[in-house]
C-alpha positions, 0 to 999 in steps of 0.5 A: 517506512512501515506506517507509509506503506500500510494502508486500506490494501495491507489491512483489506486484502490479507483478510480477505486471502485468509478468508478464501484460502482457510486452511490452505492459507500456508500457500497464499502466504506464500504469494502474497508475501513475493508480491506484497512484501518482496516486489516492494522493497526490491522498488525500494531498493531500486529507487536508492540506486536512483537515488529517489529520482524517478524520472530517471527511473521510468525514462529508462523506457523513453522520455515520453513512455517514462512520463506517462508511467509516472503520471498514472502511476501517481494517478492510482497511488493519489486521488484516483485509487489509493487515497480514496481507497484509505479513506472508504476503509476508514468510513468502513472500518468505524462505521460498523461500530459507530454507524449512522454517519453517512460516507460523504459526510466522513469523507469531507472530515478526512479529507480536511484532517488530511489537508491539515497534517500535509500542509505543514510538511516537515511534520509528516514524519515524526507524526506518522513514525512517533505517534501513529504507528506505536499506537497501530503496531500494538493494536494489530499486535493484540488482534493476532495474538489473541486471534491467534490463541483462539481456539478455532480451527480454519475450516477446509478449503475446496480450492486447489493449492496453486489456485490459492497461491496465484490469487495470493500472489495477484492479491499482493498487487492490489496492495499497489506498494511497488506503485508507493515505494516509486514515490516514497523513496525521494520521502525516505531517502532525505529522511535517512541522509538527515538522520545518518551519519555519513562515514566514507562513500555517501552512496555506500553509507546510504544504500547500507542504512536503507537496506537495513530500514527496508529489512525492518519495514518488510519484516513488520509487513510480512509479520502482519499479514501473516498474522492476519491470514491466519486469524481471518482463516480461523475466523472465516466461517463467521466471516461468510458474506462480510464485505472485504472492508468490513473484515478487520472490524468483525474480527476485532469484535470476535477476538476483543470484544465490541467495546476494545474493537472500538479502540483496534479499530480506531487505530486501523482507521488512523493507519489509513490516514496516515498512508493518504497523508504520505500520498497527498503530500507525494502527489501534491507535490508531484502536480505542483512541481511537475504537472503545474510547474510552479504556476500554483502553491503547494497548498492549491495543488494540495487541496486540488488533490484532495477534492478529487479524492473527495469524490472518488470516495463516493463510489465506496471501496468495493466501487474503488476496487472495481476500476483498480483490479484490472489496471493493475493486473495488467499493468503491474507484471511490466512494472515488477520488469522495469524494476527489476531491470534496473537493478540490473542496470544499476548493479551490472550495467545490463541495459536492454529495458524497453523490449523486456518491459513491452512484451511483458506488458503485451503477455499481461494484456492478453492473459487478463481478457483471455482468462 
């Protein structure tokens, strides 16, 4: 769970809050860990009450409506937003200590290792849950530790607290983990049942394991982000003017060395691709079953998927996060509401959904072009 969720965002934006918020970073945390920890596992939650069925989900705010959300939805978190995203952080990430291939070239080698790791499905799970992620979690563990028991101080911030705390709380959107945990949770949920020994109620069973795996996985998330603000924070004065994707390797040559940075950020580099993977098998799936309905393979949707994707890289990260901010400023308080709704709904059969989900979308819109 830990490995689908961390991507390109989980590494980018925590580095770059620590880097803003410097010794005021306690209250960046704090926001950060509501919208880039909480709000995704609380849609994590939701889905196991739907049990993974988004299209009951989002259709809770009419058919059509419900329809169109999942599609742009799936549209950010696939080949128009997030997996290009992981992929420019990867080039990023390896360039700096390896430079001299260019992005286009990297993009197309990504993008064929990504075709070759979801083609064959059933292999997606124990390739990111058995390999990858004891390999990521040690390297992130060795970067924070020692960032961490450096000896130097986070500079004084000039920026007032709840100036701090909104741009964390902003800066967990752009992470786009409730966006994932919509499409993750069909993925997670048969790997639970299959691995679970089912005693008594099935649904009772089921939401008991996924609550504890959830626990697990929002733990491993907020340990690292925090670790990450706090070492960025520390670090940011040798930070001025790096790109946001070039933080994660600067602060491993800082901390490690150039030579042990080349071995973090490799691991960092993997970790995005195993998040594209995630999403290319996600909305591969979602275009061959639900757009296409069957009239194409799964293969064909898969590599339709990463084409796209393919040319959507181009434009760099920063060129990514330039159409992406906006859309999920606006979009993602509405979608935070029909979450938690839901669980109202599921918990409680509190019903009123449209209304609540319009006017908060409506206050987002205005509040985005009147700041």
């Amino acid at each position: 769970m830990f490995s689908m969720f961390f991507g390109a965002g989980n590494v980018v934006f925590p580095l770059a809050l620590g880097q803003f918020a410097q010794d005021q970073n306690f209250y960046a945390i704090i926001g950060l860990l509501i919208t880039a920890v909480g709000v995704p596992f609380a849609g994590l939650i939701a889905m196991t009450l739907f049990d993974g069925d988004y299209d009951t989900f989002f259709q809770r705010i009419g058919k059509v409506p419900g329809f169109l959300v999942a599609l742009f939805i799936m549209g950010l978190i696939g080949p128009f937003g997030a997996i290009p995203r992981c992929i420019t952080l990867s080039y990023s990430t390896m360039n700096i200590l390896m430079p001299g291939m260019s992005l286009p070239i990297f993009s197309i080698i990504a993008c064929a290792a990504i075709f070759l790791f979801t083609i064959r499905k059933n292999s997606i799970l124990d390739t990111l849950g058995y390999i990858l992620t004891p390999l990521l979690l040690t390297s992130l563990a060795i970067i924070i530790i020692k960032g961490l028991l450096s000896e130097h101080e986070a500079p004084i911030a000039h920026h007032d607290k709840l100036e701090i705390f909104l741009k964390g709380l902003k800066d967990g959107y752009l992470t786009m983990d409730l966006l994932g945990a919509f499409f993750f949770s069909s993925v997670i949920i048969e790997c639970l049942k299959n691995g679970m020994t089912i005693t008594g109620n099935m649904h009772r069973s089921l939401m008991k394991t996924a609550l504890k795996a959830s626990a697990i996985g929002a733990f491993l998330l907020a340990i690292t982000y925090i670790g990450f603000n706090y070492v960025a924070s520390f670090y940011s004065g040798q930070l001025i003017n790096v790109p946001s994707d070039e933080l994660i390797a600067r602060i491993a040559i800082h901390v490690l060395g150039e030579h042990a940075a080349i071995i973090a950020c490799s691991a960092v580099a993997l970790a995005c691709l195993t998040t594209a993977i995630a999403l290319s098998a996600v909305f591969a799936e979602f275009l061959h079953k639900d757009i296409i309905c069957d009239k194409v393979s799964y293969g064909s949707s898969l590599l339709i998927t990463l084409v796209i994707a393919f040319f959507v890289s181009t434009l760099d990260f920063m060129g990514i996060a330039a159409f992406l901010v906006p859309l999920l400023q606006i979009c993602y308080p509405a979608l935070i509401t029909l979450t938690i709704l839901n669980i109202l709904y599921k918990l409680y059969d509190f019903k009123p959904v449209k209304v609540p989900v319009l006017i908060v979308f409506v206050i987002s819109l205005i509040a985005y072009f009147t700041q």
